[in-house]
N, C-alpha and C positions, 0 to 999 in steps of 0.2 A: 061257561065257555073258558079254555085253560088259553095261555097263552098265543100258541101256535094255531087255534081257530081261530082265536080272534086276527091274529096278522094275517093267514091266506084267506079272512074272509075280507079282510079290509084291502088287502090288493085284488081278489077276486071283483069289490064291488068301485075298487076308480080309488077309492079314498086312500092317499098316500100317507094324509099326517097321522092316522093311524095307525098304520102300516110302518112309517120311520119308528113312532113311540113303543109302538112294540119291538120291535130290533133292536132298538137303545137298552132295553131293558132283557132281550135276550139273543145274545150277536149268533149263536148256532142256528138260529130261524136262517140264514142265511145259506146255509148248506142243506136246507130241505127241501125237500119237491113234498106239498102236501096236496091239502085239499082246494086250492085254489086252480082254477080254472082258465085258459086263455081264451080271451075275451074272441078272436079272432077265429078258433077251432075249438073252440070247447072239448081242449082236453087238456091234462094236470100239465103244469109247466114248473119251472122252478122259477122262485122268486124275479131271481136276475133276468129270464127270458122275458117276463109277464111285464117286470118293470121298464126292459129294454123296447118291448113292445109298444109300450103304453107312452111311451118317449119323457121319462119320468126321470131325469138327469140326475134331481136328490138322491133316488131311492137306488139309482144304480148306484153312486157314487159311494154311497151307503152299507149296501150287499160288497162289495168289491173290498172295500177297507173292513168288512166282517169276514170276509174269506169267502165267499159265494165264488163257486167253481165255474170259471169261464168256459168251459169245454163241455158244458150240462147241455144234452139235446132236450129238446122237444118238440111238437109237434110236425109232423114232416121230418123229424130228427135235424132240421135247424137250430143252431146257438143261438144266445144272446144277438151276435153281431151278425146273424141272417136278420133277427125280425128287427133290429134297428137299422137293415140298411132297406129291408124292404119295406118300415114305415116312415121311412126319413126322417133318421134322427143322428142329426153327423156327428152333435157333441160327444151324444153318448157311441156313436162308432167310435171317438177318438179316444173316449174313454177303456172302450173296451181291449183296443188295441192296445191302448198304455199297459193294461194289465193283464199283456199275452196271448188272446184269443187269436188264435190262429188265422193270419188272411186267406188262406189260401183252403181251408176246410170243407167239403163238401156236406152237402144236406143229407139224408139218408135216402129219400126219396126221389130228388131229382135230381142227386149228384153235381149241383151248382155252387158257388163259393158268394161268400155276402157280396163280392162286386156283382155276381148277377141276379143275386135278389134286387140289389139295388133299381141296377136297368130297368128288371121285370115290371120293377113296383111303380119305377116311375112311367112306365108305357101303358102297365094296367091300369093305373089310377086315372090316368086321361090329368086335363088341368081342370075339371072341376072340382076335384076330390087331391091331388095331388100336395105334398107335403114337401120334403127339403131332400128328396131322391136324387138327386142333381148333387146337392152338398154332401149325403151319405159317399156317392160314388166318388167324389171327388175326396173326400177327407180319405177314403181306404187306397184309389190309385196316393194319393202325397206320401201313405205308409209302406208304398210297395207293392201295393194287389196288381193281380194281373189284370189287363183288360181284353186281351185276345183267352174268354174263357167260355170253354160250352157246356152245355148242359147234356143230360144221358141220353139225348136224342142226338146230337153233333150238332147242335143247333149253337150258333153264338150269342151272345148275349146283345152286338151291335145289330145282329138279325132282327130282333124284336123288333125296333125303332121303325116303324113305318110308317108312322100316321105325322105329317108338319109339324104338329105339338113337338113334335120328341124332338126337333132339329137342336137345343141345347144338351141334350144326352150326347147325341152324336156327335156333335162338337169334341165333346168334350173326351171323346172314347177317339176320336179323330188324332186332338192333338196327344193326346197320351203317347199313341200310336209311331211319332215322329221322333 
């Protein structure tokens, strides 16, 4: 197995410090989209989205100082900073922003920007399953995101929020608001 299997199969299977040891040793892994697989849609991703996904701060921090392209869609044609705002992960939102991903960029498929994956993820996930969606959306509105933003149906993103659980989403899409 050459290099570059062994790195998308080590982020394919969870395993980071594998994953880091091979990039240390070959920093263009970083700009590939290979054989690795998103855990989430099982379809190819590139490093950065798998690692943003996976809420793997090392590995992004890693890809990014290797030159891993912020702007690489994947699945649903979401960046990096859609699946890290839709499995709550603020650091690395904040990281992604540091190094230019666009806030404001739409998915390809539902035409929504990472502040309303973020919402989405933290409505969809309910709080038994719920991650740091509250802190994704709050570290991208601190960078500027919009939060009056809707999706290809005109649907808003504070639309979702219905269920009591969500009353700190709302809040927080509230005060943005004023």
């Amino acid at each position: 197995m050459n290099g570059a299997e062994r790195f998308f199969k080590a982020v394919g299977k969870g395993d980071e410090a594998t994953a880091l040891h091979c990039l240390k040793g070959n920093p263009s892994l970083a700009r590939a989209i290979g054989a690795a697989r998103s855990p989430v849609f099982n379809k190819q991703a590139s490093a950065l989205i798998m690692a943003a996904e996976l809420g793997w701060e090392g590995m992004v921090t890693a890809l990014l100082q290797a030159g891993s392209e912020v702007t690489a869609r994947g699945a649903l044609g979401g960046m990096a900073l859609h699946w890290a705002s839709w499995q709550g992960h603020p650091d690395i939102v904040r990281h992604l922003v540091a190094a230019g991903s666009p806030l404001e960029a739409t998915d390809t498929r539902f035409a929504c920007t990472p502040f309303f994956w973020a919402v989405h993820g933290f409505s969809y996930h309910g709080d038994a399953i719920r991650r740091d969606q509250l802190g994704a959306a709050r570290a991208l509105l601190q960078a500027g995101a919009n939060p009056d933003v809707k999706n290809a149906e005109g649907i808003l993103a504070v639309e979702l929020l219905t269920d009591p659980a969500d009353a700190p989403m709302l809040d927080l899409i509230r005060k943005a608001g004023e």
